[in-house]
NUTIPA-509620 format. One record per residue (C-alpha): residue number from 1; residue in three letters; x, y, z. Coordinates in steps of 0.05 Angstrom, whole numbers. Each point is the difference from the previous one (the first is absolute). Layout:
<recs>
+-----+-----+--------+--------+--------+
|   n | res |     c1 |     c2 |     c3 |
+-----+-----+--------+--------+--------+
| NUM | ALA |      X |      Y |      Z |
...
+-----+-----+--------+--------+--------+
</recs>
This chain:
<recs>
+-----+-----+--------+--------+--------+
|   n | res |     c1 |     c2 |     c3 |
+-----+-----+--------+--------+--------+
|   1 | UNK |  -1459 |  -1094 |   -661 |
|   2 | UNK |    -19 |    -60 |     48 |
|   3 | UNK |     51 |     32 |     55 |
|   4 | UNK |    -45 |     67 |      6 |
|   5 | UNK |    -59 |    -42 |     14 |
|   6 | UNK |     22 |    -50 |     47 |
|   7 | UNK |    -55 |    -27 |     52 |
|   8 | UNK |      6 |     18 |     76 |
|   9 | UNK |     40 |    -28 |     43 |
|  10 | UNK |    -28 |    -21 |     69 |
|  11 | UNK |     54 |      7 |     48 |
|  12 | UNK |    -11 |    -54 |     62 |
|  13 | UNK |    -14 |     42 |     69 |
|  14 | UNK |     65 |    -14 |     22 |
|  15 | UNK |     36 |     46 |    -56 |
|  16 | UNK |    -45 |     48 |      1 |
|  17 | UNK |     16 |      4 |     85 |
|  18 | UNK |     25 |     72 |     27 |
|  19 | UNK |     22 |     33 |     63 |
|  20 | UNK |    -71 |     36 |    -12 |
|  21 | UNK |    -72 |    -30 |    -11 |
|  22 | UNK |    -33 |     32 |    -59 |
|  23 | UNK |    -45 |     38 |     36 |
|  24 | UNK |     64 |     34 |     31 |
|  25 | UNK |     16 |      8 |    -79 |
|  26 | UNK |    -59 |     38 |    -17 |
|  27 | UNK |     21 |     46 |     62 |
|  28 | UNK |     65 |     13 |    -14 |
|  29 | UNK |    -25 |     24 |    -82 |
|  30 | UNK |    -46 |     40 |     28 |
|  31 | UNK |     54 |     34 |     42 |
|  32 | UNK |     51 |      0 |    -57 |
|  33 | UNK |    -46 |     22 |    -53 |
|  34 | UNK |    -34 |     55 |     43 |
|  35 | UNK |     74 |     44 |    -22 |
|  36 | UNK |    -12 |    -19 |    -72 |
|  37 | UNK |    -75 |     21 |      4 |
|  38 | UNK |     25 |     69 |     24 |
|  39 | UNK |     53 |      5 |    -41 |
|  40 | UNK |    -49 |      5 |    -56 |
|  41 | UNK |    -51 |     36 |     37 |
|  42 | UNK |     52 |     54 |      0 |
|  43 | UNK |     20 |     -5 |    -67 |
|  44 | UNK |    -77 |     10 |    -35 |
|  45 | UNK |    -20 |     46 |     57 |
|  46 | UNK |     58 |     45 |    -25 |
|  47 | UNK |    -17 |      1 |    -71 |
|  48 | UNK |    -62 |     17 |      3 |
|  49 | UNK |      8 |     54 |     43 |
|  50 | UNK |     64 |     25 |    -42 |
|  51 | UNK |    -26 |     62 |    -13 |
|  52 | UNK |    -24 |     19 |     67 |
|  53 | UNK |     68 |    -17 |     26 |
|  54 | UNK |     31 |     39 |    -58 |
|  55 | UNK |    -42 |     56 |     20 |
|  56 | UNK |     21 |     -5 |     73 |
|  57 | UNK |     65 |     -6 |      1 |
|  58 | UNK |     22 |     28 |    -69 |
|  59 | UNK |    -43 |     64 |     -9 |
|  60 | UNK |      3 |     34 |    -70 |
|  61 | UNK |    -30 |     30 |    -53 |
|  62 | UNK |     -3 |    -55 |    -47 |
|  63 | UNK |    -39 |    -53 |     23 |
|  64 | UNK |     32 |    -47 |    -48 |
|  65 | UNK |     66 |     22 |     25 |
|  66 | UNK |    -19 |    -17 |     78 |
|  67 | UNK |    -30 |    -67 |    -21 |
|  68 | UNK |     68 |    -14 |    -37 |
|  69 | UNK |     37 |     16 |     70 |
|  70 | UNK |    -43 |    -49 |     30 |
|  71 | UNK |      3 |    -56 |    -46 |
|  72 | UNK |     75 |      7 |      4 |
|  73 | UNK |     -1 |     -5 |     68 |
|  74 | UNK |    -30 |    -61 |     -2 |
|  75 | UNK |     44 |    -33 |    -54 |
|  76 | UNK |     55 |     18 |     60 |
|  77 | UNK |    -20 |    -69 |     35 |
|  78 | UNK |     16 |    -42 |    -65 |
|  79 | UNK |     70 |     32 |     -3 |
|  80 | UNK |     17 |    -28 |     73 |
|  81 | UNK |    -40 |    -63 |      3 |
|  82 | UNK |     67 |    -37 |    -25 |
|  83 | UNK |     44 |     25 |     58 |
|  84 | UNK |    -53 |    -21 |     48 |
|  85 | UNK |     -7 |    -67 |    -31 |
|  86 | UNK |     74 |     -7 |      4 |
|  87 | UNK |     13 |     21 |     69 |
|  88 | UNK |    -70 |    -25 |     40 |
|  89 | UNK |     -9 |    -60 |    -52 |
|  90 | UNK |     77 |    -31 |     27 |
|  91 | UNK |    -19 |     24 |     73 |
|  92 | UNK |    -53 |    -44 |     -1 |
|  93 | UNK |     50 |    -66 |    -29 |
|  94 | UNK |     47 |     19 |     60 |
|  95 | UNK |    -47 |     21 |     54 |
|  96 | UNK |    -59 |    -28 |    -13 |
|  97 | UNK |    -74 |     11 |    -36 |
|  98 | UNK |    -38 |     22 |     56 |
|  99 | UNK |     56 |     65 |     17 |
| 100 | UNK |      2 |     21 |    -70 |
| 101 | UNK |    -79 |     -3 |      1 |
| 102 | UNK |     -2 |     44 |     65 |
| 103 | UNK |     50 |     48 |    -28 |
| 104 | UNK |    -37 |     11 |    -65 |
| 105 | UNK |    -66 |      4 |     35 |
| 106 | UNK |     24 |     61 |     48 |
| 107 | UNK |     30 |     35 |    -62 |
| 108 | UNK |    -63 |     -5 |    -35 |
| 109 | UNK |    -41 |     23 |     66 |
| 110 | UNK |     51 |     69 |      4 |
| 111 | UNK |    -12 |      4 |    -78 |
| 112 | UNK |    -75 |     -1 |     -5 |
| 113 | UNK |    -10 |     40 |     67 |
| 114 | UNK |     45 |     62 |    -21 |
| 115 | UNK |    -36 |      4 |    -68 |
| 116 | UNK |    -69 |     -5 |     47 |
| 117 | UNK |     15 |     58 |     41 |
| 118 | UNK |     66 |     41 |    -40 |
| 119 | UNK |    -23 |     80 |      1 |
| 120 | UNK |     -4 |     25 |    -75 |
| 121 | UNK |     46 |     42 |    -38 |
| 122 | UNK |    -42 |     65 |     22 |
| 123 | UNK |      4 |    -11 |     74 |
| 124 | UNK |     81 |    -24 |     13 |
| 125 | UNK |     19 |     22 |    -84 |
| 126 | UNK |     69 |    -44 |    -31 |
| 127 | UNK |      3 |    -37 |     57 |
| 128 | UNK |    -68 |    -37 |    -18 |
| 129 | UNK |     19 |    -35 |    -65 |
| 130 | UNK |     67 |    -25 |     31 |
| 131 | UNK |    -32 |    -28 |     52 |
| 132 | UNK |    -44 |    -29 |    -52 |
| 133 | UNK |     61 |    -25 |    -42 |
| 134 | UNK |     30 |    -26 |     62 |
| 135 | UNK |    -66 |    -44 |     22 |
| 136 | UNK |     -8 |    -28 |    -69 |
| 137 | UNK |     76 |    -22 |      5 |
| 138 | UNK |    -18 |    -34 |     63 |
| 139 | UNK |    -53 |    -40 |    -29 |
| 140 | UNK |     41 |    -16 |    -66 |
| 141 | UNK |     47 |    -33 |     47 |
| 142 | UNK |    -50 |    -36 |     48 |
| 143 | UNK |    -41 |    -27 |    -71 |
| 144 | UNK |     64 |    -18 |    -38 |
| 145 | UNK |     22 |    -41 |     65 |
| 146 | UNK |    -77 |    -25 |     21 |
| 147 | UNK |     -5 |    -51 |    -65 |
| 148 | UNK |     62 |    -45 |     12 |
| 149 | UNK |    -13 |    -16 |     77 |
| 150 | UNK |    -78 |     -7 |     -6 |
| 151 | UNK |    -12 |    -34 |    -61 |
| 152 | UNK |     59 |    -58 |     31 |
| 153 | UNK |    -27 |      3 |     67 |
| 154 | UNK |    -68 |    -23 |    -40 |
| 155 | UNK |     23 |    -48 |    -36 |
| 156 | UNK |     47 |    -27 |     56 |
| 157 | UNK |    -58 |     -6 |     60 |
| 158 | UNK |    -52 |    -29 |    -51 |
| 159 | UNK |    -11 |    -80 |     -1 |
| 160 | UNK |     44 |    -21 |    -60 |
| 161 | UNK |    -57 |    -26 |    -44 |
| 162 | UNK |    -31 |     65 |      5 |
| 163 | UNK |     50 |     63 |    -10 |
| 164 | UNK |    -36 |     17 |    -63 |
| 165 | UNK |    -65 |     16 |     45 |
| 166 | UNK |     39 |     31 |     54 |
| 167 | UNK |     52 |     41 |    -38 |
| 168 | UNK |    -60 |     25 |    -54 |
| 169 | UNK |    -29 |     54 |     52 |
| 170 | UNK |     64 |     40 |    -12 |
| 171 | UNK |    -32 |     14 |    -75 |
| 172 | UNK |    -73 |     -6 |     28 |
| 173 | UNK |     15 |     49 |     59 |
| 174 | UNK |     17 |     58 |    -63 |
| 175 | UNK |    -60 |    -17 |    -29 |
| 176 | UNK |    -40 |     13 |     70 |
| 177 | UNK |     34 |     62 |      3 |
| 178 | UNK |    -10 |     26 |    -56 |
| 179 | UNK |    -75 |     -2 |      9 |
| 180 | UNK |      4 |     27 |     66 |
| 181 | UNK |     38 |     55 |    -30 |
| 182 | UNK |    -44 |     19 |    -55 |
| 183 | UNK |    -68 |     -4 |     52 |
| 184 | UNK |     37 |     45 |     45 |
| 185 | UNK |      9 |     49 |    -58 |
| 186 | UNK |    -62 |    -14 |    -24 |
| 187 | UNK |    -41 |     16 |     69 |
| 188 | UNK |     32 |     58 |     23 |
| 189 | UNK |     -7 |     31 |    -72 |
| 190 | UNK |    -72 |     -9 |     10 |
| 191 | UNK |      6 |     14 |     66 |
| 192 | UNK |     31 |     61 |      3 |
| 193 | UNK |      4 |     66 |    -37 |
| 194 | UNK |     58 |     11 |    -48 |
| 195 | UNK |     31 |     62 |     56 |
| 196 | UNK |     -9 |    -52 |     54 |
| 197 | UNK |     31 |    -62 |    -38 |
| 198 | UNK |     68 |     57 |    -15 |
| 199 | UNK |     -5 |     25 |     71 |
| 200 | UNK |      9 |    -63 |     39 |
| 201 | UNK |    -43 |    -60 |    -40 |
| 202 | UNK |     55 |    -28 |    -31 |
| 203 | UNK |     44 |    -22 |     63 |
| 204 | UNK |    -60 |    -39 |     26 |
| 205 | UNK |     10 |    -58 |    -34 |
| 206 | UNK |     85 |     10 |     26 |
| 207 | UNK |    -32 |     -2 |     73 |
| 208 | UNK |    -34 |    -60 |     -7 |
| 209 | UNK |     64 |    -34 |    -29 |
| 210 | UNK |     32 |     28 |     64 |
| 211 | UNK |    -51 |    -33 |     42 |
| 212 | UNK |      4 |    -56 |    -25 |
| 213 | UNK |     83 |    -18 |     -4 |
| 214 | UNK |      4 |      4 |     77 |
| 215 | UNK |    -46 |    -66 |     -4 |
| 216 | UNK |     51 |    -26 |    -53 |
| 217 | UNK |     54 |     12 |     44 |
| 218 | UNK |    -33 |    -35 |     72 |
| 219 | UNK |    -24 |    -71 |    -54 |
| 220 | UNK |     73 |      3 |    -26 |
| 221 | UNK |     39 |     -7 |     66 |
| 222 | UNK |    -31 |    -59 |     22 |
| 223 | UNK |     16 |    -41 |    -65 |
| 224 | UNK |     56 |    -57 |      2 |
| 225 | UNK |     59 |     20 |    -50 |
| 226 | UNK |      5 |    -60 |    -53 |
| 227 | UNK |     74 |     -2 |      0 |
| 228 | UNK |     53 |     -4 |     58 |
| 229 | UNK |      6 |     67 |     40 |
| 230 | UNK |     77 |      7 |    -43 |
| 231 | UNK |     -3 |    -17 |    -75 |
| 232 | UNK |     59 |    -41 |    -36 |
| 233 | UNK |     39 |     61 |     -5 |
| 234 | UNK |     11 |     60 |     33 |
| 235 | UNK |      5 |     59 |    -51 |
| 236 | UNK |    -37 |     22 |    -61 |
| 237 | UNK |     73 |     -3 |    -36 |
| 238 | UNK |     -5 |    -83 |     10 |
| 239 | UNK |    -73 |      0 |    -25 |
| 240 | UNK |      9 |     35 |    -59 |
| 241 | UNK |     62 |    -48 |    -15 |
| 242 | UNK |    -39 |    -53 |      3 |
| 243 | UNK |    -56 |     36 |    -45 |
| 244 | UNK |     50 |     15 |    -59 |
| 245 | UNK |     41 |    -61 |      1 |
| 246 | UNK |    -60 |    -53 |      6 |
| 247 | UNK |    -64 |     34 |    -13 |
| 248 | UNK |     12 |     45 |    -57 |
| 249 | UNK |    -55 |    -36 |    -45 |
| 250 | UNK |    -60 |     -2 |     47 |
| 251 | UNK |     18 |     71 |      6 |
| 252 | UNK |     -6 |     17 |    -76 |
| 253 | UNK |    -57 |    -44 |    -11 |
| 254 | UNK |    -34 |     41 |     68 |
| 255 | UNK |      5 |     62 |    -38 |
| 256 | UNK |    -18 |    -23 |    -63 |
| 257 | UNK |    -70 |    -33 |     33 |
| 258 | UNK |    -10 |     66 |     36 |
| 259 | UNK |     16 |     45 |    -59 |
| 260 | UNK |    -72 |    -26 |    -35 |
| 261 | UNK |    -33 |     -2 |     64 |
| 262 | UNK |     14 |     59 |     20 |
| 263 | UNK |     -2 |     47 |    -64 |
| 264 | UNK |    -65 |    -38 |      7 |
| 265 | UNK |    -22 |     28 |     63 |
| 266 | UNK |     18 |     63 |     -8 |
| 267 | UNK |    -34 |      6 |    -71 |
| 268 | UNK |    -71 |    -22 |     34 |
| 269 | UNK |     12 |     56 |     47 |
| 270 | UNK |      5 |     48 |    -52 |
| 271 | UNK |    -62 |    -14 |    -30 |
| 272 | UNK |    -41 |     40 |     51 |
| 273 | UNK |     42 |     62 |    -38 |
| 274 | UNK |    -11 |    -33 |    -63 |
| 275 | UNK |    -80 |     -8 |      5 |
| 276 | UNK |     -3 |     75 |     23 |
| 277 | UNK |     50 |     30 |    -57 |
| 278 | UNK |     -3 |    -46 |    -65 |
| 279 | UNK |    -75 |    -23 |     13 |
| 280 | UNK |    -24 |     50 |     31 |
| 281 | UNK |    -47 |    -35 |     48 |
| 282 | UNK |    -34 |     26 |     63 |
| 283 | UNK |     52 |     14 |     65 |
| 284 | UNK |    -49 |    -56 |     32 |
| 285 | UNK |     22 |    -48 |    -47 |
| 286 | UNK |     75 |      9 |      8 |
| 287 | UNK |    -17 |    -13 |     71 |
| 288 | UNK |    -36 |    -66 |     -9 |
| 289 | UNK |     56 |    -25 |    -41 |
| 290 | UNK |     60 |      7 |     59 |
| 291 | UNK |    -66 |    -43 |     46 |
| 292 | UNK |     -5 |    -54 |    -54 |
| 293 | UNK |     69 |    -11 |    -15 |
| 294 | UNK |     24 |     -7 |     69 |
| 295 | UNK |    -52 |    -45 |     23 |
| 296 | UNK |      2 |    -38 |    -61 |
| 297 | UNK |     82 |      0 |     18 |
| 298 | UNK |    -18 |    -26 |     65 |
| 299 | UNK |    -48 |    -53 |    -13 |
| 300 | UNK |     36 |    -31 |    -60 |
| 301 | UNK |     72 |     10 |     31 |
| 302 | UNK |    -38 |    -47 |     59 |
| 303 | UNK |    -24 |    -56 |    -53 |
| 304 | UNK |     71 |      6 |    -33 |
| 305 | UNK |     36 |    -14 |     59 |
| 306 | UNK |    -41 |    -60 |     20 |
| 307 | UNK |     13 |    -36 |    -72 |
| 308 | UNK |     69 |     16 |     11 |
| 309 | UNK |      3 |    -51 |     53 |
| 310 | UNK |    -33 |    -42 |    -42 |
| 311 | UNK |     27 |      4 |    -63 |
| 312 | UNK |     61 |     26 |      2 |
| 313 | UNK |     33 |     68 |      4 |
| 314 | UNK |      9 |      9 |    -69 |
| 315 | UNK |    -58 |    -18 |    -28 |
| 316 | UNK |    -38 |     41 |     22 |
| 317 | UNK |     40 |     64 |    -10 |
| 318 | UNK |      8 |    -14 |    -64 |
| 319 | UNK |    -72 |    -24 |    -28 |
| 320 | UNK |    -33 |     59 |     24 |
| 321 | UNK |     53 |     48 |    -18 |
| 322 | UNK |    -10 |    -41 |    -73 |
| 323 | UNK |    -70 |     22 |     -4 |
| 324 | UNK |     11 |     69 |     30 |
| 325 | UNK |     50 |      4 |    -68 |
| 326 | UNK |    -56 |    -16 |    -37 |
| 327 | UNK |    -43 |     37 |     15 |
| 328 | UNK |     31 |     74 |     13 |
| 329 | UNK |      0 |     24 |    -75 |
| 330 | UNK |    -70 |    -25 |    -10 |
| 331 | UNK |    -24 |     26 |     66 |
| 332 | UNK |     23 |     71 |    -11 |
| 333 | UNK |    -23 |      9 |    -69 |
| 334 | UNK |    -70 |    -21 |     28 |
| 335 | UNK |     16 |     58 |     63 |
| 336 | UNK |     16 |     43 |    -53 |
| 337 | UNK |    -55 |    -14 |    -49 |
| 338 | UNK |    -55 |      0 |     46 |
| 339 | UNK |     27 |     40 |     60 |
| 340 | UNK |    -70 |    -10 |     37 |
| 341 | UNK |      1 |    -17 |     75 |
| 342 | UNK |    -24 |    -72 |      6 |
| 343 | UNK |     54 |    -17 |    -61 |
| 344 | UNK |     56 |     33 |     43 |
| 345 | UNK |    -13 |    -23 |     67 |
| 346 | UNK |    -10 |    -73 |    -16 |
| 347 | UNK |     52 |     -2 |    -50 |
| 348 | UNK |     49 |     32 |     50 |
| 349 | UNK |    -21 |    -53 |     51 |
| 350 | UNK |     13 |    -61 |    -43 |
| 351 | UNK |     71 |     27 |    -15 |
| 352 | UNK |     20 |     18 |     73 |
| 353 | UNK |    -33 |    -66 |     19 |
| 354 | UNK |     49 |    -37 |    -37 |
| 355 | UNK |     63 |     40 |     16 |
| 356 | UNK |    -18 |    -18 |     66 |
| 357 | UNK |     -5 |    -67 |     -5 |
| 358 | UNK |     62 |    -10 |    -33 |
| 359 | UNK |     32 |     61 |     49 |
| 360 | UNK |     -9 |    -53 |     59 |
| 361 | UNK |     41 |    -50 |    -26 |
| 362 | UNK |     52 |     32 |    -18 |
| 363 | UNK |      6 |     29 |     66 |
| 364 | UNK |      9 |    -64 |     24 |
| 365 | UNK |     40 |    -35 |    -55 |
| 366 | UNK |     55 |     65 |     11 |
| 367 | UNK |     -1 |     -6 |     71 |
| 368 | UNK |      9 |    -73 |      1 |
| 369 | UNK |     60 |      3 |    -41 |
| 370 | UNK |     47 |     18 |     47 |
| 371 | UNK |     23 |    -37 |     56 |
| 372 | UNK |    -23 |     25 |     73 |
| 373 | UNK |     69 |     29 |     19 |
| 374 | UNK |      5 |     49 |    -58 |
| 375 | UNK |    -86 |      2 |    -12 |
| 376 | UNK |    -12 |     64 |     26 |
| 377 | UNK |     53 |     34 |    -34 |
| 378 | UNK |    -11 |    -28 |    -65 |
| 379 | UNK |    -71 |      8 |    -12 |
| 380 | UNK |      7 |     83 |     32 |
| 381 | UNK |     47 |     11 |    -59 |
| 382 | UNK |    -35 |    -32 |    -45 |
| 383 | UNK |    -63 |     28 |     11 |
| 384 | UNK |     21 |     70 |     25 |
| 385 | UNK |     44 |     10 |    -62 |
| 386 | UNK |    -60 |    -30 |    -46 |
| 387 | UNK |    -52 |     50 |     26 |
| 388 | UNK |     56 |     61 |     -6 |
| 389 | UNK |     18 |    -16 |    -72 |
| 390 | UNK |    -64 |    -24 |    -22 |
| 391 | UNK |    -49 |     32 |     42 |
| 392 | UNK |     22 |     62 |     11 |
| 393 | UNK |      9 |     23 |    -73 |
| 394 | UNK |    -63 |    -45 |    -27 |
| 395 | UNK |    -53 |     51 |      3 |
| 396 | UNK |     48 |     47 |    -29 |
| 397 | UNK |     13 |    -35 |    -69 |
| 398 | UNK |    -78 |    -20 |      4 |
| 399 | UNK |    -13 |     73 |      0 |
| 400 | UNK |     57 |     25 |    -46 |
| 401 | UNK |    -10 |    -59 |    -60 |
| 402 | UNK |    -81 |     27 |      6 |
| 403 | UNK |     22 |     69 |    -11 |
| 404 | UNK |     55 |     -4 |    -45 |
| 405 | UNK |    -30 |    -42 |    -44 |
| 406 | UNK |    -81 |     26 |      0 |
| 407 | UNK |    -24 |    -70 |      9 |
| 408 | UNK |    -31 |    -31 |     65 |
| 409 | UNK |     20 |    -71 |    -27 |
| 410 | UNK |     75 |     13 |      4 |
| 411 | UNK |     19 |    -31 |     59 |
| 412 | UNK |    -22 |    -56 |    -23 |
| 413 | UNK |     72 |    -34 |    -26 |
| 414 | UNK |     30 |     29 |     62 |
| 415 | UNK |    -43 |    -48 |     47 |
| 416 | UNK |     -3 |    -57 |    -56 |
| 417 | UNK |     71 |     -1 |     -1 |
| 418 | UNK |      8 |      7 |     88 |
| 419 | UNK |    -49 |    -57 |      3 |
| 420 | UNK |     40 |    -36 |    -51 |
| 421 | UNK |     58 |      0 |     37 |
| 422 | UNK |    -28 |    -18 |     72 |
| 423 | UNK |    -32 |    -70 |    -33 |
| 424 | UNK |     68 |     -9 |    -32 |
| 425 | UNK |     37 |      7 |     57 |
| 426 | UNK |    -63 |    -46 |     39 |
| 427 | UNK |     15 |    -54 |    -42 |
| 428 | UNK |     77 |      1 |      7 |
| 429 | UNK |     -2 |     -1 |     71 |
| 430 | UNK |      5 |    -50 |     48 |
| 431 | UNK |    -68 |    -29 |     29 |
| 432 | UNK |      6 |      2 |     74 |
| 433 | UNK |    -69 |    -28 |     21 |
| 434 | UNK |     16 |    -55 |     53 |
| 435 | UNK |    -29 |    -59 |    -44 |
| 436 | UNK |     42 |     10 |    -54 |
| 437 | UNK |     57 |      5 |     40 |
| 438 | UNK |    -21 |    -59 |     39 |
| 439 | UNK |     -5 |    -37 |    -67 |
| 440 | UNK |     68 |     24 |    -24 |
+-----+-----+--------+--------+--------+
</recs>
């Protein structure tokens, strides 16, 4: 246990020296984490206006049946996030961070702007929910290949004794955004009425995603790559080589870590659905729970990241994922057994809280097991293949054991056993925080 809970180690100024000063640092996550932040503005902006893109570009009689359309159009961008994590994720190991970053960036900016201003089924008919189809693709691509580059650009610009810090807003940033999100659904649903918020309400929120990439792009060019202009080899074929024949256990033990955290994730999300449909509590509520989670997210992702770098990687993704296993049964039979307000919200909070504590480092620990040559490409896969599997079907099985089964506690063994697995496979892995390296 003593090796979880080993005391900082104060690196001397001269290790800690790099081609930037840490104020240049804190610049270059800002301009990194700015694509992550809309990444995720994108992704709760769309689900909560589902049905008013449903409506829009899949008009028909059944509501239920246009929604469906929708969400499926949506689950489109898990399907493709792997090929974009492959292909952008080894550009960036042969070309560089800072052109992968650009590339994903500009495919994000033609994503977001054709959903902002794409004419609707009734005005240009079949050709609307291709086009649709065609701009989620885009963006399934540029998120599959943002991760990989941006999260090792992070870590790789940040002053070695404090990646944990740096590399944490890239779970902090989803956390932002996800309360930006929900108050932009929330305003213009107050805002505006229910014709005007179909009409044209729900692309505002799209616009100000567009307006705001272009500023993304003009902070991104001026950043220093982190790595030589040409990587160590010069085609995805070598990379992956290298993956399979030397890195084929950080790899498994990357997917089993992401497989709790992000079944995880994607179960807190669901509980908006869950407060409205099993507990029955006001629309108001629902909409207070996607604020409190993804600020506490934020916040506690931030304080996780920080005691990363000083108490090692692994500690502190598994401790807090240990208590978060403790206390998921007990904290949805009192959700379920006293489905006020207060006992949701703050419950909720407490449980995101620690998910995103541990969520930061395990960002890090992932990312830092791979070497720089092969980094990008190894944490894309194993992230962009995590959130497909295990993200893309989570809500599903959420939803399915509730109604197969009658009872709002079932999904309870099905995160028990997820988090299970993601502090087993904390605990095998190799610590890579510098000080116990240093001491190795």
């Amino acid at each position: 246990m003593e090796d979880l809970l080993e005391p900082a180690y104060r690196p001397t100024p001269a290790e800690t020296g790099t081609a930037a000063t840490r104020a240049d640092a804190r610049r270059n996550v800002a301009a990194v984490a700015l694509g992550n932040a809309v990444e995720f503005f994108d992704f709760g902006t769309y689900a909560t206006f589902a049905v008013m893109i449903g409506h829009t570009f899949f008009p028909t009689k059944s509501a239920f049946v246009s929604l469906l359309l929708s969400v499926s159009v949506f689950g489109l961008g898990f399907v493709v996030r792997p090929f974009g994590a492959l292909v952008i994720g080894a550009y960036a190991d042969r070309a560089g961070r800072k052109p992968a970053m650009m590339l994903t960036l500009v495919m994000m900016a033609v994503g977001t702007g054709a959903i902002a201003v794409l004419p609707g089924y009734e005005t240009i008919g079949i050709a609307a929910p291709i086009l649709l189809v065609v701009t989620r693709l885009i963006q399934g691509l540029a998120w599959g290949g943002e991760a990989g580059p941006a999260t090792t650009y992070i870590l790789e610009a940040a002053p070695p004794d404090r990646r944990g810090a740096y590399a944490c807003w890239q779970v902090a940033t989803q956390g932002f955004a996800a309360v930006a999100a929900g108050l932009a659904g929330y305003v213009l649903t107050v805002l505006l009425s229910e014709a005007d918020l179909y009409a044209w309400g729900w692309r505002v929120p799209f616009v100000f995603g567009l307006l705001v990439l272009p500023i993304g792009i003009y902070i991104r060019r001026r950043l220093s790559d982190t790595i030589d202009a040409h990587g160590a080899y010069g085609s995805t074929r070598e990379i992956l080589r290298e993956l399979s024949a030397r890195h084929r256990r950080p790899i498994a033990i990357g997917l089993m870590i992401l497989l709790g955290s992000t079944i995880t994730q994607y179960f807190l999300n669901y509980m908006t659905t869950f407060a409205l449909t099993e507990l029955h509590l006001p629309g108001g509520v629902a909409m207070l729970a996607t604020l409190a989670t993804g600020a506490a997210l934020a916040v506690c992702s931030l304080v996780g990241g920080s005691l990363s770098d000083r108490f090692g990687r692994r500690a502190v993704l598994i401790w807090p994922r240990v208590l978060l296993l403790l206390l998921i049964f007990p904290a949805l039979q009192l959700i379920v057994s006293h489905p006020t307000p207060a006992v949701f919200l703050v419950t909720l909070t407490v449980l995101s809280g620690l998910h995103g504590m541990s969520g930061a480092a395990l960002i890090v620990l992932i990312a830092e097991s791979f070497p720089p040559r092969v980094r990008s490409t190894g944490f894309s896969i194993v992230y962009a293949v995590a959130v497909s599997l295990f993200g893309g079907t989570a809500q599903s099985i959420v939803a399915w054991l509730i109604g197969s089964t009658g009872n709002p506690m079932a999904p309870t063994g099905y995160l028990l056993v997820a988090n299970a697995i993601c502090i087993a496979a904390g605990w095998l892995a190799v610590e890579t925080w510098p000080a116990r390296r240093a001491a190795r």
